[in-house]
C-alpha beads as a LAMMPS data file, in Angstrom:
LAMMPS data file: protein, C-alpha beads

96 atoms
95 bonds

1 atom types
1 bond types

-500.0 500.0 xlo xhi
-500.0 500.0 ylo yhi
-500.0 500.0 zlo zhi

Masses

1 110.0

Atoms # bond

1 1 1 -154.680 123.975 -303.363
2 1 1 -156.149 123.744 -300.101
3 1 1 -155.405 121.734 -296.753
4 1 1 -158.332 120.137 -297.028
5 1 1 -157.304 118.873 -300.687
6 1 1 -154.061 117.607 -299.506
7 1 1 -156.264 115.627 -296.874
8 1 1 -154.521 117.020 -293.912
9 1 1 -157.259 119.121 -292.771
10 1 1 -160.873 117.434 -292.122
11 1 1 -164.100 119.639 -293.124
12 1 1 -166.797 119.334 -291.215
13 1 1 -170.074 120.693 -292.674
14 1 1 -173.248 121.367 -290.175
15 1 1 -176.314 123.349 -289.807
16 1 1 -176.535 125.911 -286.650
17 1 1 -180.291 125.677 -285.316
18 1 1 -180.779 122.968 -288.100
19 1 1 -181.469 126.272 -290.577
20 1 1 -177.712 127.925 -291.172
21 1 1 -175.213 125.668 -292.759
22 1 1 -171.864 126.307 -291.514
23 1 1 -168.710 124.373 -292.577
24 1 1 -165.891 124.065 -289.670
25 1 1 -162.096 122.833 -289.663
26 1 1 -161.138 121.265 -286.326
27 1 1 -157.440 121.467 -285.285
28 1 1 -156.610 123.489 -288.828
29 1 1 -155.352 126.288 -287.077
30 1 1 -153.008 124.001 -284.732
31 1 1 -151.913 122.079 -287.601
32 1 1 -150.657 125.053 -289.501
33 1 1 -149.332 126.720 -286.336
34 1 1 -147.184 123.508 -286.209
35 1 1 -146.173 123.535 -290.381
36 1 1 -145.204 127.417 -289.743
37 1 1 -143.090 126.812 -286.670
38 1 1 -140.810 124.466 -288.777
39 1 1 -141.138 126.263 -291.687
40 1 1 -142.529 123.872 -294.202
41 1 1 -145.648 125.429 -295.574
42 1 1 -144.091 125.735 -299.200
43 1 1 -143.811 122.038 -298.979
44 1 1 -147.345 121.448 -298.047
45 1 1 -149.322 123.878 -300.505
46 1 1 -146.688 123.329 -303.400
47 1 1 -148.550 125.759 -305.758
48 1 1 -148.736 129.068 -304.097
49 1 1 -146.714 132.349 -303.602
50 1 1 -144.063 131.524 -300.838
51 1 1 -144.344 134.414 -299.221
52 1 1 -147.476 135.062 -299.462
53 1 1 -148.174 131.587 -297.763
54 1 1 -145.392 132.356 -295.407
55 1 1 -147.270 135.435 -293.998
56 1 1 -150.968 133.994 -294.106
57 1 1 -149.789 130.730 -292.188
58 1 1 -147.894 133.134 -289.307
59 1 1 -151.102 134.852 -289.010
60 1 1 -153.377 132.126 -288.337
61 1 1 -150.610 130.586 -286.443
62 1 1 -150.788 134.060 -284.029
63 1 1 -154.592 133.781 -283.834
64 1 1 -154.201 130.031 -282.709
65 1 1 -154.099 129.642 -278.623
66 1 1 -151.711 126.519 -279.434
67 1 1 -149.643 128.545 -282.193
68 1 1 -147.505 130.000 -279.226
69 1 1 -146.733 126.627 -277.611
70 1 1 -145.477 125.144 -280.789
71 1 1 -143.137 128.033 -281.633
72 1 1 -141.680 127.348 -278.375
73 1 1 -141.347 123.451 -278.394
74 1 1 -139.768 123.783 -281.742
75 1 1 -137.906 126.406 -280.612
76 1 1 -136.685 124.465 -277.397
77 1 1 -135.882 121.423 -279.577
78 1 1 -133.827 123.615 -282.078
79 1 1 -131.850 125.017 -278.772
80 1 1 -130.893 121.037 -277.631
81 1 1 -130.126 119.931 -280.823
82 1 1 -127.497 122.899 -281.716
83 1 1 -125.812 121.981 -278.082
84 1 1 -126.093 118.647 -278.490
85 1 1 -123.926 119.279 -281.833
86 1 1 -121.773 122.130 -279.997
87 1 1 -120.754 120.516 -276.715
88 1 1 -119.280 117.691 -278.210
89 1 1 -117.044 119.727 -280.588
90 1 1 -116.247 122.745 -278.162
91 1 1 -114.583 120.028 -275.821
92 1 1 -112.730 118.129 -278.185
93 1 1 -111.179 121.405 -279.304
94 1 1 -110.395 122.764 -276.085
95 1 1 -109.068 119.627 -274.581
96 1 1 -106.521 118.762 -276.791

Bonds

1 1 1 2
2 1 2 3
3 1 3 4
4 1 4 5
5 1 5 6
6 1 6 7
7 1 7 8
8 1 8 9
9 1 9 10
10 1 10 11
11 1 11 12
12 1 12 13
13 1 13 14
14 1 14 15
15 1 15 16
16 1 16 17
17 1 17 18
18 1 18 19
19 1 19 20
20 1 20 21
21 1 21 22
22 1 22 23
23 1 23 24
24 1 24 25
25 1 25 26
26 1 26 27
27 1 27 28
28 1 28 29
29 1 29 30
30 1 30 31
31 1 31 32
32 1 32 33
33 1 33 34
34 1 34 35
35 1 35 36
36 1 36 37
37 1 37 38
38 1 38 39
39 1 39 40
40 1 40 41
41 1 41 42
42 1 42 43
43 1 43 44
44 1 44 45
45 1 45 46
46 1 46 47
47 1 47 48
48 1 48 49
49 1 49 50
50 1 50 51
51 1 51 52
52 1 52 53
53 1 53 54
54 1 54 55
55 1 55 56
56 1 56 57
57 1 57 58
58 1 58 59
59 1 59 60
60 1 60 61
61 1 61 62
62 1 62 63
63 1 63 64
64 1 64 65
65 1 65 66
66 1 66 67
67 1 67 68
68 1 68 69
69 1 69 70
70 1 70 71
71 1 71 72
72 1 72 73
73 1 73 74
74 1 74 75
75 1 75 76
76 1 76 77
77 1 77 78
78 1 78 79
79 1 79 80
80 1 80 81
81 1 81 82
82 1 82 83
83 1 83 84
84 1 84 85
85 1 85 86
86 1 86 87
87 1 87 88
88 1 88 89
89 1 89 90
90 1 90 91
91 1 91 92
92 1 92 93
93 1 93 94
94 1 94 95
95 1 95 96
């Protein structure tokens, strides 16, 4: 199964110089980029090898000029959340 038949991934079919059909995916890369940063692909493609999907979607994810970007804000969100969780508990265990 294929991002395009889960319809989360648009295909775009064209000709180059009206003679050369070519078939294009806008935003695919970016949109996996952001599925491998929070580690969901298995959830998306349901019907594949795991890891196998795991390793082609950190690939593309590399290759993609956004893919960096969305590591980090997912990164950076993980990072608030955890001491959003830990401040709280760290002083009411220290205080009392």
């Amino acid at each position: 199964m294929t991002l395009i038949a889960v319809d989360l991934v648009i295909e775009q079919k064209d000709t180059v110089w009206g003679l050369f059909p070519t078939t294009a995916s806008p935003h695919s890369a970016a949109s996996i980029s952001l599925i491998s940063a929070v580690d969901l692909t298995h959830k998306v493609i349901v019907d594949a090898d795991k890891k196998l999907l795991k390793q082609r979607a950190k690939q593309i994810a590399e290759g993609e000029w956004a893919g960096a970007a969305v590591r980090k804000a997912v990164s950076d969100v993980n990072a608030a959340v955890r001491a959003a969780v830990m401040v709280p508990v760290i002083v009411s265990t220290t205080s009392s």
